[in-house]
C-alpha positions as CSV (number, residue, x, y, z in Angstrom):
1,X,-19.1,65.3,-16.2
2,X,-21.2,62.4,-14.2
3,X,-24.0,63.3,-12.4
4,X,-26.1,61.1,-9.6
5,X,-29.8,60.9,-9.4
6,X,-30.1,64.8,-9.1
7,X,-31.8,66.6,-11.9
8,X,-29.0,67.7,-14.0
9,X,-29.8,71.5,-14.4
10,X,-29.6,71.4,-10.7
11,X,-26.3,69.9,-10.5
12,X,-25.2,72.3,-13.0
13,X,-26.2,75.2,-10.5
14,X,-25.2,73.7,-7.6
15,X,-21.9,73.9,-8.9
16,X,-21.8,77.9,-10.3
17,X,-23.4,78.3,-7.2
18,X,-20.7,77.1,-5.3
19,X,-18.2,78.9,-7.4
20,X,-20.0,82.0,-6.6
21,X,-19.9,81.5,-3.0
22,X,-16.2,80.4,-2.6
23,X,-15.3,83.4,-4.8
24,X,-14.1,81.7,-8.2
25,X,-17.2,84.3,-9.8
26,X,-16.6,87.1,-7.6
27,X,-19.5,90.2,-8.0
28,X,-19.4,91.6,-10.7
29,X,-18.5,88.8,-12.8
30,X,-20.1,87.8,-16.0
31,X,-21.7,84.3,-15.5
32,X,-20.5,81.8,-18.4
33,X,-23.0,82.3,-21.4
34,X,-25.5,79.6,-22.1
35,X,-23.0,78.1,-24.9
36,X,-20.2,77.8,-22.5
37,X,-22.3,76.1,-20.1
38,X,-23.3,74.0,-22.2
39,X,-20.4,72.9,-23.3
40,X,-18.5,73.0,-19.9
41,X,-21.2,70.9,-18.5
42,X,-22.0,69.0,-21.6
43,X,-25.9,69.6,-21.5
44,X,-28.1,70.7,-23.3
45,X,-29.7,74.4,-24.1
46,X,-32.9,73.7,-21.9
47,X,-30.6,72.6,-18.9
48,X,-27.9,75.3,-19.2
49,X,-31.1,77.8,-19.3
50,X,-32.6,76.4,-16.6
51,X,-29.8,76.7,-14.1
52,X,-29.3,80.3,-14.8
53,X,-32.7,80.9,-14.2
54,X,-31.8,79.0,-10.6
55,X,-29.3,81.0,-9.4
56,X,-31.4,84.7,-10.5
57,X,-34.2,83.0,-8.5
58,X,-31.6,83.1,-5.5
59,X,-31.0,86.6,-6.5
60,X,-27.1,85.1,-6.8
61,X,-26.9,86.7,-10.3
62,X,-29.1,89.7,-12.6
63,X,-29.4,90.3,-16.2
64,X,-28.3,93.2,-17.0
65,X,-29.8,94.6,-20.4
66,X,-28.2,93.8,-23.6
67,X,-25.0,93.0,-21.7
68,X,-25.5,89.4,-20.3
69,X,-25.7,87.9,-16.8
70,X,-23.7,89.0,-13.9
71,X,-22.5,87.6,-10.2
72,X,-24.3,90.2,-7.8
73,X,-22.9,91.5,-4.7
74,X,-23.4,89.8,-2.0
75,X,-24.5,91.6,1.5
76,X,-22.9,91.2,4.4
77,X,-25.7,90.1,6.9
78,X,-26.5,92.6,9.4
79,X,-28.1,91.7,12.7
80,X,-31.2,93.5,14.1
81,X,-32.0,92.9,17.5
82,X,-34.9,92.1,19.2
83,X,-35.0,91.8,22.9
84,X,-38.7,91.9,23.5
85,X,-40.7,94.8,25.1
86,X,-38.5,97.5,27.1
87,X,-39.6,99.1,30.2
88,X,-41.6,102.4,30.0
89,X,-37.8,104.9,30.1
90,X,-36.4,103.4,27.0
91,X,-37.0,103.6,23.4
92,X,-38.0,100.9,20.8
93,X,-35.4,98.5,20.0
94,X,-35.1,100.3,16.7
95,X,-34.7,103.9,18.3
96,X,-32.0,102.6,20.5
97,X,-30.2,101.4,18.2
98,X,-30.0,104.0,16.4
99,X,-28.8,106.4,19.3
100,X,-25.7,105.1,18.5
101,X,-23.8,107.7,16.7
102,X,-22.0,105.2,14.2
103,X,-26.0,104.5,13.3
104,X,-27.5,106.5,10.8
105,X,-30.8,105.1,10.9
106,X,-34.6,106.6,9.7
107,X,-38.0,106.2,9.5
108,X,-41.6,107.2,8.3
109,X,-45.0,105.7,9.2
110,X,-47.9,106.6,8.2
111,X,-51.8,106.0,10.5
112,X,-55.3,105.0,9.9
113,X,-58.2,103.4,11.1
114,X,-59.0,100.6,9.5
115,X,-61.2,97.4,9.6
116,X,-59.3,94.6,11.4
117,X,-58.8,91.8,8.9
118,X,-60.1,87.8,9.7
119,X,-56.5,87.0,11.2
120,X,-55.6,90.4,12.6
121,X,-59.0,89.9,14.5
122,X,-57.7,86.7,15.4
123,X,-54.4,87.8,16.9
124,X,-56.2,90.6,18.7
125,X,-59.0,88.9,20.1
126,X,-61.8,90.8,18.2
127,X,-64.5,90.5,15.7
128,X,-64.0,90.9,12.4
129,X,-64.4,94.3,11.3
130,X,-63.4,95.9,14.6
131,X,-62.0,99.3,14.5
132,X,-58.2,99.1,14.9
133,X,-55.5,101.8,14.3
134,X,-53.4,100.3,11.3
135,X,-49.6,102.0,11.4
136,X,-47.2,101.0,8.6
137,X,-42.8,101.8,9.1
138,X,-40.8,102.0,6.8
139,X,-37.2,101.7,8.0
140,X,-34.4,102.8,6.9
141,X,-30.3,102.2,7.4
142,X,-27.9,105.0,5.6
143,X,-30.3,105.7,3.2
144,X,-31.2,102.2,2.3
145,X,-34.8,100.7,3.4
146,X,-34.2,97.9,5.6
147,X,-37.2,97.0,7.4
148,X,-41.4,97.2,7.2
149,X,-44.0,97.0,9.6
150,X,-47.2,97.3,10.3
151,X,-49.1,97.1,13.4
152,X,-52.8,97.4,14.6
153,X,-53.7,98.2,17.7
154,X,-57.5,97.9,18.9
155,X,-59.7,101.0,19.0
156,X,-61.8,99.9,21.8
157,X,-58.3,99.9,23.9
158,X,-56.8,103.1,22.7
159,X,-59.7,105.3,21.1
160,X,-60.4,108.6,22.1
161,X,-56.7,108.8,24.0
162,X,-53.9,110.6,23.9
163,X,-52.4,107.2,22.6
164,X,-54.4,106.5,20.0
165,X,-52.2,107.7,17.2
166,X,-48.7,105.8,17.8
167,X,-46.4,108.1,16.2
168,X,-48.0,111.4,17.3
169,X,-49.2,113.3,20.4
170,X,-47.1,113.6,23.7
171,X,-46.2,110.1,23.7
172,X,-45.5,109.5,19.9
173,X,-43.2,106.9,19.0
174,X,-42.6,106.3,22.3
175,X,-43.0,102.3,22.0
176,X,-46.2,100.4,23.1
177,X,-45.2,99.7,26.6
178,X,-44.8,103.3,27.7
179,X,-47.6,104.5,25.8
180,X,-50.2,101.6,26.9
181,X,-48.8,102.8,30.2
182,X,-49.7,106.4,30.3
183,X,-53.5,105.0,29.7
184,X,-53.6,102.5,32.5
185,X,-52.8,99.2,30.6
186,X,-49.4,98.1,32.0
187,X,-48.0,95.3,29.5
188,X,-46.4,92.5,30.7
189,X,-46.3,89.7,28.1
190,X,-45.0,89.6,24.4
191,X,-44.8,86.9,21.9
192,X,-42.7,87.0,18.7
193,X,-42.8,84.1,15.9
194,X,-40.4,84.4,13.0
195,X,-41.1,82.7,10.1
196,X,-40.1,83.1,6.4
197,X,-41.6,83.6,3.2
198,X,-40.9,84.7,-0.6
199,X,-41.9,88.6,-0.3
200,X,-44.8,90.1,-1.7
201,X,-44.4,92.1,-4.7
202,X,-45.1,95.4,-2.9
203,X,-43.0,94.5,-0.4
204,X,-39.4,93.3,-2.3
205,X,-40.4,96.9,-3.9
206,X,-40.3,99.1,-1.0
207,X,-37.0,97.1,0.4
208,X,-35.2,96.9,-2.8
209,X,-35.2,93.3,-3.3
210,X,-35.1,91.1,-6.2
211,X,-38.5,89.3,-7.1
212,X,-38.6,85.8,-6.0
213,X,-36.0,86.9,-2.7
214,X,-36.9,85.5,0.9
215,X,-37.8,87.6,3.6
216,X,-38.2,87.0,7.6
217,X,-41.4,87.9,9.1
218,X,-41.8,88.5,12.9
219,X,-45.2,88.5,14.0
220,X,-45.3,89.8,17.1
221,X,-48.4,90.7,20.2
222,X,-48.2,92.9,23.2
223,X,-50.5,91.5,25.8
224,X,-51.7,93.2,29.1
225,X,-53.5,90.5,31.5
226,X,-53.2,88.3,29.2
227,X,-55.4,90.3,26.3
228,X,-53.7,91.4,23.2
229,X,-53.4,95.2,22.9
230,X,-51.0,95.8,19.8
231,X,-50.2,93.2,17.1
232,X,-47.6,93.9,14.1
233,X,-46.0,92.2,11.6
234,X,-41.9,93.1,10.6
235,X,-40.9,92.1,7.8
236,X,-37.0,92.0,6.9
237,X,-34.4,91.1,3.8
238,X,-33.4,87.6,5.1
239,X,-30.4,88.2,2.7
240,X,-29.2,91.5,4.4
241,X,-30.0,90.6,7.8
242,X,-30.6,88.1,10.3
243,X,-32.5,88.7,13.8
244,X,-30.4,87.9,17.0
245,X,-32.2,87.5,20.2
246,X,-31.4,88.4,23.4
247,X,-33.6,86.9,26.4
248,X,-33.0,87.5,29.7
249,X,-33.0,84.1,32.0
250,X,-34.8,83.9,35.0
């Protein structure tokens, strides 16, 4: 086989890549052994290693113990929509969505106070060290986690309210906006920026992803007046799911 200026144990997996993905190694599939790349490719042991290790780094293909290496199934992205903040009679984007009955969507979250970190002090306009309530979601589709988050909102906003713990009281899990509401802080501004990232270890385990696998990160602020009153980071799968927005025009 000729090969350009490319680096040939990336050609190599360019080219079982692109098998995998028009289906000539459907899931399930045992990748050719390192022998037959080698000798299908006509490279050497180093190279044909190499490229395997490529495509489990895209999480394309797993080893599977004593058995050899295998085509994994490939998701079919799912979108999760985000539409910015709601007004104060509807639910979270994620509880509305899943008030659909074909949905069979779940949480749990979990609060504490906590210390706000050098950036989350950033985001929210404080001093490092402020008191902030720290809330971390774990979401769930069918079973299957699907989502993380965790937000911090500032103590010196919601302390000592019937607000202060987001998932619990009368207003629990009722969103920021309707909750920041109830205390007299009426939001009217919210900024999202998505970015991506490998995952963190704890993170790839809670979501059942493969180590080395991308994920999406929204980082996203509530402001009222123009001061940050809740800040969060979501973290999603960018192999299961991709996030579709839907802005209203003015």
């Amino acid at each position: 086989m000729t090969f350009g200026e490319q680096p040939a144990y990336l050609r190599v997996a360019g080219d079982l890549r692109k098998k995998i993905v028009d289906g000539l190694l459907p899931p399930h599939t045992r990748l050719p052994s390192q022998a037959r790349i080698r000798e299908e490719y006509g490279v050497s042991d180093t190279v044909a290693l190499e490229a395997r290790k490529v495509l489990m780094a895209e999480g394309l293909v797993e080893g599977r113990s004593g058995s050899g290496t295998y085509v994994r199934e490939r998701p079919v992205p799912r979108r999760i929509a985000r539409s910015g903040f709601r007004p104060a009679d509807t639910p979270t984007p994620f509880r509305q969505e899943q008030a659909d009955t074909s949905a069979r969507g779940t949480w749990e979250s979990g609060s504490e106070q906590a210390e706000a970190s050098v950036p989350v002090a950033e985001r929210l306009g404080l001093k490092p060290g402020d008191r902030v309530m720290r809330t971390r979601y774990l979401y769930r589709e069918g079973g299957e986690p699907m989502m993380l988050s965790t937000s911090w909102e500032p103590l010196a906003v919601t302390g000592r309210t019937p607000v202060m713990l987001p998932e619990e009281g009368p207003l629990g899990g009722m969103g920021v906006v309707e909750r920041m509401a109830a205390i007299d802080v009426v939001v009217d501004n919210v900024t999202e920026e998505v970015g991506a990232r490998p995952g963190l270890a704890e993170e790839l385990h809670a979501l059942g992803g493969v180590p080395g696998h991308v994920v999406l990160v929204v980082q996203r602020t509530f402001y009222a007046s123009g001061r940050p009153v809740e800040t969060a980071d979501v973290v999603i799968p960018a192999d299961r799911y991709r996030v579709a927005y839907h802005l209203p025009v003015k």
